[in-house]
C-alpha positions as CSV (number, residue, x, y, z in Angstrom):
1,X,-72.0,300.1,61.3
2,X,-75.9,299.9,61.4
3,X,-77.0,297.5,64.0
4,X,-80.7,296.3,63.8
5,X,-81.8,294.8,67.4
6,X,-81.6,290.5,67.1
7,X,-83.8,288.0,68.1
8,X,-86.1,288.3,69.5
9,X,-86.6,291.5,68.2
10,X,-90.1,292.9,68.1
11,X,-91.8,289.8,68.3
12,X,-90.1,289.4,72.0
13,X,-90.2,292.8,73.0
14,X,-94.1,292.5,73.1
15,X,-93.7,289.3,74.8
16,X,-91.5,291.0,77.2
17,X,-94.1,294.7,77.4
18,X,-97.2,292.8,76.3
19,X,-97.9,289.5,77.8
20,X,-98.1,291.2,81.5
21,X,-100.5,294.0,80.3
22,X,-102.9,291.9,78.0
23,X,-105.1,289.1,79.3
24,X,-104.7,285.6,77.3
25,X,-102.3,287.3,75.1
26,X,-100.6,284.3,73.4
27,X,-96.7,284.4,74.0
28,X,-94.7,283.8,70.5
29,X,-93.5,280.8,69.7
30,X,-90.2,281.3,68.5
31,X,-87.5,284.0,67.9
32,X,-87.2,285.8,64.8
33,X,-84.3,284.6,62.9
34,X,-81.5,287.1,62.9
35,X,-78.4,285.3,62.3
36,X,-77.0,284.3,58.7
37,X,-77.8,280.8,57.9
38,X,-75.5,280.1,55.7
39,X,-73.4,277.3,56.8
40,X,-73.5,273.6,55.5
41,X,-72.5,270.6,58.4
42,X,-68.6,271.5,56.6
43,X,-68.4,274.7,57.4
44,X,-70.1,274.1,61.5
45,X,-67.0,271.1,61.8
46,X,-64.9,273.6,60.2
47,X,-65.4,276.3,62.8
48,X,-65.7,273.6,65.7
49,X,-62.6,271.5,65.1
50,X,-61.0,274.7,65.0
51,X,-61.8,275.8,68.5
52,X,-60.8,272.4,69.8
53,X,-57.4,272.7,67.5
54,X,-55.8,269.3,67.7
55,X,-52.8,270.6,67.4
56,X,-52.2,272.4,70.3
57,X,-54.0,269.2,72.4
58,X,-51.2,267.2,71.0
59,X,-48.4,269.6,71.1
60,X,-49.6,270.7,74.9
61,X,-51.7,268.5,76.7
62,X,-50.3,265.3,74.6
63,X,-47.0,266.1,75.3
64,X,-47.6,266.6,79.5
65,X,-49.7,263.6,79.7
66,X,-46.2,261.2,77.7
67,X,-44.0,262.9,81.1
68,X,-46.6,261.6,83.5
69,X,-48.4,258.4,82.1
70,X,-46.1,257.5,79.3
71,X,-47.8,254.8,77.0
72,X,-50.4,255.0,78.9
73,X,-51.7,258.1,77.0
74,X,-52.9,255.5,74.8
75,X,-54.8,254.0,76.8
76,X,-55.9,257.2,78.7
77,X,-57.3,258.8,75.1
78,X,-58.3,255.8,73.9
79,X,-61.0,255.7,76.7
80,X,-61.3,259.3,76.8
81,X,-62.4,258.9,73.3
82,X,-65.1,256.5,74.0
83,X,-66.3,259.0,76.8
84,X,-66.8,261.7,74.7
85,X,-68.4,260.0,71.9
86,X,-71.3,259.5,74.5
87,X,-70.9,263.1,75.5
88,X,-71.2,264.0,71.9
89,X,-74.1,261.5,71.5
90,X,-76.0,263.7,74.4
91,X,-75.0,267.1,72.7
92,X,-76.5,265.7,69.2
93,X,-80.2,264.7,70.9
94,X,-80.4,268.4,72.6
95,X,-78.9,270.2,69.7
96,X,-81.5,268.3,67.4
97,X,-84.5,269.1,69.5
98,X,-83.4,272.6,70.1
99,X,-81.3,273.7,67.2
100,X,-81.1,277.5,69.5
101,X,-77.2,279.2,69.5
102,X,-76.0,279.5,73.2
103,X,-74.3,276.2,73.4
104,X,-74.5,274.7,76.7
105,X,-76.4,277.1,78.2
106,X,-79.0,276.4,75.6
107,X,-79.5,273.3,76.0
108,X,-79.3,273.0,79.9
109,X,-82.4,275.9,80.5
110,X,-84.3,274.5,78.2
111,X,-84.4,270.6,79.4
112,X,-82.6,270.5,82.9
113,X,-84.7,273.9,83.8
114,X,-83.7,277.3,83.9
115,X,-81.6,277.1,87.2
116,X,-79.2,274.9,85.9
117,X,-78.8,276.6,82.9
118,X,-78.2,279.9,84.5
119,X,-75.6,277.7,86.6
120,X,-74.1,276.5,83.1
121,X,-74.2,280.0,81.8
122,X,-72.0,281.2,84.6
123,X,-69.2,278.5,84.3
124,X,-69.2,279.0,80.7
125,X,-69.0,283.2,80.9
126,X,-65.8,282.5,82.9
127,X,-64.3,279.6,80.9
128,X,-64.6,280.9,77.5
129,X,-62.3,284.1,77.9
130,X,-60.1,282.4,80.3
131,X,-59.2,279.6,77.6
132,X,-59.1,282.8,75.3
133,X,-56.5,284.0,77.5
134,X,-54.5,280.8,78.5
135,X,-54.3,280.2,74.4
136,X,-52.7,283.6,73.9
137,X,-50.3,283.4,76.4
138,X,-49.1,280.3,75.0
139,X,-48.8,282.2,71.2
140,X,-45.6,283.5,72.1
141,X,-44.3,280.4,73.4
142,X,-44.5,279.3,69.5
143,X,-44.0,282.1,67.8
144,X,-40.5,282.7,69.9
145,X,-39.1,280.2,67.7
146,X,-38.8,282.5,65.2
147,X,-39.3,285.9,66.4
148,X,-37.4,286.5,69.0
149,X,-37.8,288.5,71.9
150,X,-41.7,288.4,72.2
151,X,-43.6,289.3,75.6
152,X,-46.1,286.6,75.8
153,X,-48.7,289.2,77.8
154,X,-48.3,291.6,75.1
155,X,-48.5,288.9,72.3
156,X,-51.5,288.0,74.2
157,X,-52.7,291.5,74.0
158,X,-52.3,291.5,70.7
159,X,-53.7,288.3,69.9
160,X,-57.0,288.9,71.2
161,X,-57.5,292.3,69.7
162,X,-56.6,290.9,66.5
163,X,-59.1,287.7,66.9
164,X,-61.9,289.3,68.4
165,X,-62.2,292.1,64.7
166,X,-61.8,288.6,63.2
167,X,-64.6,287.7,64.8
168,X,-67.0,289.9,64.0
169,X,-66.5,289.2,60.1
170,X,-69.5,287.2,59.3
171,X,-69.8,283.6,59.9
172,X,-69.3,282.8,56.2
173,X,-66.0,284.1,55.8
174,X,-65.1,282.8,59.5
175,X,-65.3,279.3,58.4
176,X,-63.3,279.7,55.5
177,X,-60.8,281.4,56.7
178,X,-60.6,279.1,60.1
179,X,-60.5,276.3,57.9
180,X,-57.2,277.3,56.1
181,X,-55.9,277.5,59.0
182,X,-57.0,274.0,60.0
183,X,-55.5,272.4,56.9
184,X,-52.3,273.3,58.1
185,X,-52.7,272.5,61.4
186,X,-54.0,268.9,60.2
187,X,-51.0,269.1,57.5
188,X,-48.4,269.1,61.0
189,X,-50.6,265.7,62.9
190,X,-50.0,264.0,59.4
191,X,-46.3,264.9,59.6
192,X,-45.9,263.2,63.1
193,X,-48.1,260.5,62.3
194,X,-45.9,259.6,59.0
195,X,-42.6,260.4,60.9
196,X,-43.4,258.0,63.7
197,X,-44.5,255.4,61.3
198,X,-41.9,256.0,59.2
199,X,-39.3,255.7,61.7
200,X,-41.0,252.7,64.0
201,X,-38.5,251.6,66.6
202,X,-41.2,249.4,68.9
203,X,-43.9,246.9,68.4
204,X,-47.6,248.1,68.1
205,X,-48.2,245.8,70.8
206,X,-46.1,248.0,73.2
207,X,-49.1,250.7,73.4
208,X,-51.6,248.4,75.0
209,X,-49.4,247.8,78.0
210,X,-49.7,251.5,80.1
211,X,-45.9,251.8,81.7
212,X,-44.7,255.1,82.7
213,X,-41.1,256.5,83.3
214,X,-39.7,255.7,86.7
215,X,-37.8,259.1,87.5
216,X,-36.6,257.1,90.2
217,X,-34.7,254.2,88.3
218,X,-35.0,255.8,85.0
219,X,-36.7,253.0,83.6
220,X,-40.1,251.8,82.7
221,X,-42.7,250.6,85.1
222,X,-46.5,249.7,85.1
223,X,-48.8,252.9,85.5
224,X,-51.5,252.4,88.5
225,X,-55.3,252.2,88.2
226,X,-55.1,256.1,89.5
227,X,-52.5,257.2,86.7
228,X,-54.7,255.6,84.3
229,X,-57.7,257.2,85.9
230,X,-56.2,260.6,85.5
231,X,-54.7,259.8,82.2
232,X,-58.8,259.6,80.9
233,X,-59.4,262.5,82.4
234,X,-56.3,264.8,80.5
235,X,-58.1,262.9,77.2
236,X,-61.3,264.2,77.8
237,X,-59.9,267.4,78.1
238,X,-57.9,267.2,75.2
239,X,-60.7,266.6,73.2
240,X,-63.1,269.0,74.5
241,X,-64.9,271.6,72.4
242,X,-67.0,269.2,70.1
243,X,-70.3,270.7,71.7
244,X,-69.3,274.1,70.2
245,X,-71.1,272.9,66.8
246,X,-74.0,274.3,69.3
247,X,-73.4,277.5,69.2
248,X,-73.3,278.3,65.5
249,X,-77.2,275.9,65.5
250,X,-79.2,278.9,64.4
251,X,-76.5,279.5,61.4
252,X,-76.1,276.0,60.2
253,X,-78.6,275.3,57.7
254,X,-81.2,272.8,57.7
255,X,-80.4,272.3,61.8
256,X,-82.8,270.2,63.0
257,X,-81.3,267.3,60.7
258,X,-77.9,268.5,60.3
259,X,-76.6,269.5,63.7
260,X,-76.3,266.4,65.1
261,X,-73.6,265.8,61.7
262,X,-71.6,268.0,63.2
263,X,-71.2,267.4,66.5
264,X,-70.6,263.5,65.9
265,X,-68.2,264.3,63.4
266,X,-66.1,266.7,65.5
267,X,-65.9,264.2,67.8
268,X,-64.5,261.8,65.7
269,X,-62.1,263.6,63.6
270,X,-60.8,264.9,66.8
271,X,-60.3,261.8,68.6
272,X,-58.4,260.2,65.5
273,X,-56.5,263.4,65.1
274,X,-55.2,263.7,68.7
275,X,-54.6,259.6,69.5
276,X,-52.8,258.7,66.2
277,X,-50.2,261.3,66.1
278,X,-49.5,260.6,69.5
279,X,-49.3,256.8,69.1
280,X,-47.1,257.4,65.9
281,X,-44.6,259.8,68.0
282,X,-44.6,256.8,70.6
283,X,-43.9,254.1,68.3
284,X,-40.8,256.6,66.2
285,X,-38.9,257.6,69.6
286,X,-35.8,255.9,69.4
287,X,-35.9,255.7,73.1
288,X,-39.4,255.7,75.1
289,X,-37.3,256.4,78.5
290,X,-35.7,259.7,76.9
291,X,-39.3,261.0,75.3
292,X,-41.2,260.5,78.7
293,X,-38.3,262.0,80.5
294,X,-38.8,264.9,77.9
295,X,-39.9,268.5,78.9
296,X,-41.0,268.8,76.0
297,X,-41.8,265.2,74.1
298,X,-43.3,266.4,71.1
299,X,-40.7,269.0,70.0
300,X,-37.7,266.3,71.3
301,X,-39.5,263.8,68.9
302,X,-39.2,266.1,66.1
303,X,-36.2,267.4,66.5
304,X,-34.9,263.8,66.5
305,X,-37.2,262.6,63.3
306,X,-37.2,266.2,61.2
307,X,-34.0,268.2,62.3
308,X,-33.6,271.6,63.3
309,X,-35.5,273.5,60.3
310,X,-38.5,272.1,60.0
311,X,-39.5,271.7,63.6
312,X,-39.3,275.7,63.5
313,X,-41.8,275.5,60.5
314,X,-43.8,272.7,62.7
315,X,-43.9,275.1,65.7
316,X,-44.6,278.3,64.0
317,X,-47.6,276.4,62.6
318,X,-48.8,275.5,65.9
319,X,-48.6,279.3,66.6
320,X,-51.0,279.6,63.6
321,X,-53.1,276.6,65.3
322,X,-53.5,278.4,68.6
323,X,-54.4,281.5,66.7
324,X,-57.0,279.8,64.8
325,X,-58.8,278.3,68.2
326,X,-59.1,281.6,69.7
327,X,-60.7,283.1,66.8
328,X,-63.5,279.6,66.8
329,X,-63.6,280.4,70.5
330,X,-64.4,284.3,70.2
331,X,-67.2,283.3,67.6
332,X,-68.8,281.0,70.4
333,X,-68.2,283.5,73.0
334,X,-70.0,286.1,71.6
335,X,-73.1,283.8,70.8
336,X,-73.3,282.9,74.2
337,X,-73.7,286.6,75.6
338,X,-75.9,287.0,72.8
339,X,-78.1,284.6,73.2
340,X,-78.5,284.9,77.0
341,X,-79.3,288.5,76.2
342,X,-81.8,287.6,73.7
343,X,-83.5,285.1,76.2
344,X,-83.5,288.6,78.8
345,X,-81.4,286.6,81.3
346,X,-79.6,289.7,81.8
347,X,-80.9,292.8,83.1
348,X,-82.7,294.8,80.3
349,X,-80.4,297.6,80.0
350,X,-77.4,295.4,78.7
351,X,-79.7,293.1,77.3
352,X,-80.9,295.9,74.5
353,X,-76.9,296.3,73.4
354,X,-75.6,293.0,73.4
355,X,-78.5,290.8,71.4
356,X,-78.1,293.4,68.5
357,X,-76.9,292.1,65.7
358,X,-74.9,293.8,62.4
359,X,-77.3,294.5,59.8
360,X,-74.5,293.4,56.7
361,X,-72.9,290.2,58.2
362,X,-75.9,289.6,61.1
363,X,-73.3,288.8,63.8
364,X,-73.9,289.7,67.3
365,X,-70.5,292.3,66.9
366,X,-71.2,294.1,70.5
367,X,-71.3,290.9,72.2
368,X,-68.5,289.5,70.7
369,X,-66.8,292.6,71.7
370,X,-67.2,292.1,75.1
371,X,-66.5,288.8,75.5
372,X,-62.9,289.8,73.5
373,X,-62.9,292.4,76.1
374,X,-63.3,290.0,79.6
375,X,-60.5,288.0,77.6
376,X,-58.3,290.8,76.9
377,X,-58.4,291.0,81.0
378,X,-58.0,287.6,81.4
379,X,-54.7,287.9,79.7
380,X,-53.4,290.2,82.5
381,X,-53.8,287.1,84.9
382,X,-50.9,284.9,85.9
383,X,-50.9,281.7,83.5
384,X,-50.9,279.3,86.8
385,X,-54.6,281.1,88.5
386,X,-56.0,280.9,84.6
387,X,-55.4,277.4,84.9
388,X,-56.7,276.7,88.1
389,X,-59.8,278.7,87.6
390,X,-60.1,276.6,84.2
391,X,-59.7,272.7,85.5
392,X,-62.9,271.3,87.1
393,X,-65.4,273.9,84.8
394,X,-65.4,271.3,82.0
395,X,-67.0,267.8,84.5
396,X,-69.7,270.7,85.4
397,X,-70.7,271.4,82.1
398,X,-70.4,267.7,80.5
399,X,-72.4,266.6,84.0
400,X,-75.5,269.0,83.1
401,X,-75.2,267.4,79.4
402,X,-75.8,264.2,80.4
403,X,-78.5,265.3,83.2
404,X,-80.6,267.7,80.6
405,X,-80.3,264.3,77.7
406,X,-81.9,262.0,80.8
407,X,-84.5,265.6,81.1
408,X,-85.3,265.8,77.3
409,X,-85.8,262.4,76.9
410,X,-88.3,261.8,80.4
411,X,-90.0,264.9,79.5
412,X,-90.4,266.2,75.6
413,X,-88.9,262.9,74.4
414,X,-88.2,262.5,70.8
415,X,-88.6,265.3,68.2
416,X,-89.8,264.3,64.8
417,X,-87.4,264.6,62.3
418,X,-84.6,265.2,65.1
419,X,-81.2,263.1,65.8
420,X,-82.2,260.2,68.3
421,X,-79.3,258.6,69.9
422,X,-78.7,255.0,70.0
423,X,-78.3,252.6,72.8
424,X,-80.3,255.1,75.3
425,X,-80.1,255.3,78.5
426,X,-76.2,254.5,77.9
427,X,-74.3,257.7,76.8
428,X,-76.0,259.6,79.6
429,X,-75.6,256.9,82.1
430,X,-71.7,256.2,81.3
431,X,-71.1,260.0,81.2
432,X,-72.4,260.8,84.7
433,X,-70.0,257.8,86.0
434,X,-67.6,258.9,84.4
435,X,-67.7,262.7,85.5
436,X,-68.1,260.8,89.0
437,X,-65.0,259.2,89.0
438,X,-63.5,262.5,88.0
439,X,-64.4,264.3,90.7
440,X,-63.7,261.3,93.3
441,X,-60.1,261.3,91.7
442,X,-60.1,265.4,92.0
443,X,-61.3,265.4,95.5
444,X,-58.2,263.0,96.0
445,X,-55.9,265.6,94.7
446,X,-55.4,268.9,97.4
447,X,-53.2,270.3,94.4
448,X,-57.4,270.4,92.5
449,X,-59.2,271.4,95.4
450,X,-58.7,275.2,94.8
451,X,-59.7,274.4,91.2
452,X,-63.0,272.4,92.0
453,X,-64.2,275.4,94.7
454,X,-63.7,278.0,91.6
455,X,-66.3,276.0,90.0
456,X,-68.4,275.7,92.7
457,X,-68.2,279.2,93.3
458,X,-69.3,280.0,89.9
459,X,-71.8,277.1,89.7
460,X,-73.1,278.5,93.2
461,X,-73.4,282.0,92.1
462,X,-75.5,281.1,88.6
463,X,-78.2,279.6,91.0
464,X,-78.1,282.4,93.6
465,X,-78.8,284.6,90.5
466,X,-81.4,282.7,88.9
467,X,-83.5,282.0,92.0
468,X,-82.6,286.0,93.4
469,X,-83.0,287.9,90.3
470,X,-85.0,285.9,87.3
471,X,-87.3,283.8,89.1
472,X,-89.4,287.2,90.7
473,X,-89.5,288.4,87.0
474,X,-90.8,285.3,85.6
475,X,-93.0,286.2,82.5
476,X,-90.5,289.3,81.6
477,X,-86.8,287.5,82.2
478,X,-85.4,284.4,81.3
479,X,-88.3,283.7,77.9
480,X,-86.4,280.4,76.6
481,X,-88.0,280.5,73.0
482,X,-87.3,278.2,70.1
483,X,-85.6,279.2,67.2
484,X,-87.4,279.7,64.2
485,X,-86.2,276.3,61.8
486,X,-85.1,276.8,58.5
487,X,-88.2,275.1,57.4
488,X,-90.3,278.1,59.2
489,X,-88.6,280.8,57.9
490,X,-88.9,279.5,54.3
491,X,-92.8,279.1,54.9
């Protein structure tokens, strides 16, 4: 495969060789575009939704969160939902004004300041393969169903191997082929939501008044302000991911107007795919008691509504669902080690390898590659440490959000022609109290602790090699261009 060194390309190589040797020398203004623009706002929701595959929220988180807070998952993701609307609100302002791929870490350097985004860089290089990993493990899980016999670690192995080639096909093909797979995986959440509707066995009103399961008694009782509490926080993870439309910014045409489509509408095709389906399954059990005292809730519920045969379809499909988000996670993944290579927030020598691009399909293939690679070790980790390492990364990351939309706003304000958010100063406001409570409810928990000091750790290590490393080699590391807008490029 030819490869033809990405953005920046020349232009940033003499800002990089240049700009210290040559008085006044004017530093460029934006990156050469290297990546394919050729996706509409579809094929950017197509891609994102994918990665967040409500599916396996349902089927996984969904179905934990019935055992512990019963019908108060309602509740729980109903708030959740509203949470991360304002979350996505933030994303859409940043994404607008700096339509750059690197998601988070994007964003962050280029309002917050470079610090933090190094920090957000850092928790995001160990989160992305780690979900990689925790996603493959769980393939098997699925697929076992059918195939029996199947070693999650080397279906895991297998997995990523196979996901990570997918990757590299360019971006084009990726969101068609991610979004076949997301029409089936939407095809199962209708199936619950028409068998629970279907088959309604309690009042509507019955999911607006939060009772668990009593393992005690075996009955129902009211779920506290802290289950509740916690019961947000599972939602917000279960819908995470709707800031990945980010990442693909500099291959979405149009950007500056349209990237703001696509994270709002992630957000709310995800919510409304992940809360009805599990209201429906609550309203269809025949018994709430039995489904909360479930292992597994969603499968029981199916088994009970569909019988034997199609459940196995139904699970197999999930499989199919998981396999999809890992290939929308790779493509992310490799765009973030791409573009903090392009920005030289690594040291040159890897820099020069991983922002090359393909010359054919223009995807940043070596990057991608070793991203596929840290999650290929990732999969060699005990499920219970991945998960651990994995829990408090995602308040860090929304937390910066909000911070860097407060940033944008106090410094370079509105854009012209960018996405402007309504109701400001709320979304940013309600986000940071709500990441709050979630660390005051964490800190609460000894079982999280372990969890939050990974982050830390991380978080701790990004600033350590900002302010160690890039900062001495400010003019030559860390350049934080713009993209060059679709309207440039066509000049």
């Amino acid at each position: 495969m030819n490869d033809t060194e990405g953005t920046p390309g020349s232009v940033a190589a003499a800002a990089t060789e240049v700009m210290p040797a040559v008085v006044g020398a004017a530093p460029p203004a934006a990156y050469e575009a290297s990546l394919s623009r050729s996706l509409g706002v579809g094929g950017n929701v197509l891609i994102t939704l994918s990665s967040i595959s409500p599916a396996s929220s349902v089927f996984v988180l969904g179905g934990a969160a019935l055992v512990t807070f019963g019908t108060g998952v309602i509740w729980g993701f109903l708030i959740a939902g509203i949470v991360s609307i304002l979350v996505a609100l933030c994303y859409a302002e940043l994404a607008s004004a700096h339509p750059v791929a690197g998601g988070d870490y994007a964003l962050v350097s280029r309002t917050l300041g470079p610090a933090f985004g190094i920090a957000t860089f850092a928790i995001s290089l160990l989160s992305l393969p780690l979900i990689v990993a925790v996603f493959a493990l769980g393939v098997a899980d699925y697929l076992g169903v059918a195939i029996s016999g199947l070693s999650p670690e080397q279906t895991a192995l297998a997995v990523v191997v196979a996901t990570t080639v997918i990757s590299c096909f360019n971006i084009r093909t990726n969101a068609w082929l991610t979004g076949v797979f997301l029409f089936i995986e939407m095809a199962v959440l209708a199936l619950l939501c028409v068998l629970g509707l279907v088959h309604m066995q309690h009042p509507i009103t019955s999911l607006f008044d939060p009772q668990m399961l009593d393992t005690t008694t075996g009955h129902m009782a009211p779920l506290a302000i802290t289950g509740l509490v916690l019961a947000i926080t599972q939602g917000i993870f279960g819908y995470n991911g709707f800031g990945g439309s980010v990442y693909f910014a500099e291959e979405t045409k149009n950007a500056r107007q349209t990237i703001a489509k696509a994270v709002l509408w992630s957000t709310v095709v995800t919510i409304l795919a992940e809360l009805l389906p599990l209201a429906a399954v609550v309203l269809g059990a025949t018994s709430q008691e039995k489904l909360f005292g479930s292992d597994l809730p969603i499968e029981a519920f199916l088994a009970e509504r569909a019988g034997h045969a199609l459940t196995i379809i139904v699970l197999v499909a999930v499989a199919f669902a998981i396999i999809n988000a890992i290939i929308a996670i790779s493509l992310q993944s490799g765009r973030l080690l791409y573009s903090a290579a392009r920005d030289r927030a690594l040291p040159e020598a890897l820099s020069i390898q991983l922002r090359k691009v393909s010359t054919k399909g223009k995807v940043p293939v070596i990057a991608t590659a070793v991203m596929g690679a840290f999650a290929l070790l990732a999969c060699l980790v005990p499920m219970d440490v991945l998960l651990t390492a994995t829990g408090s990364t995602l308040t860090f990351s929304y937390l910066f959000i909000a911070l860097a939309a407060i940033a944008h706003r106090r410094g370079k304000g509105r854009v012209a022609g960018g996405y402007t958010m309504p109701w400001w100063p709320l979304a940013p406001v309600v986000t940071i109290i709500a990441i709050g409570m979630i660390f005051v409810v964490t800190l609460t928990d000894p079982t999280q602790w372990l969890s939050l000091g990974i982050s830390f750790i991380f978080v701790a290590a990004g600033f350590a090699y900002y302010y160690l490393y890039l900062r001495p080699r400010k003019g030559t590391h860390l350049l934080l261009l713009d993209a060059v807008v679709e309207e440039e490029t066509n000049a």
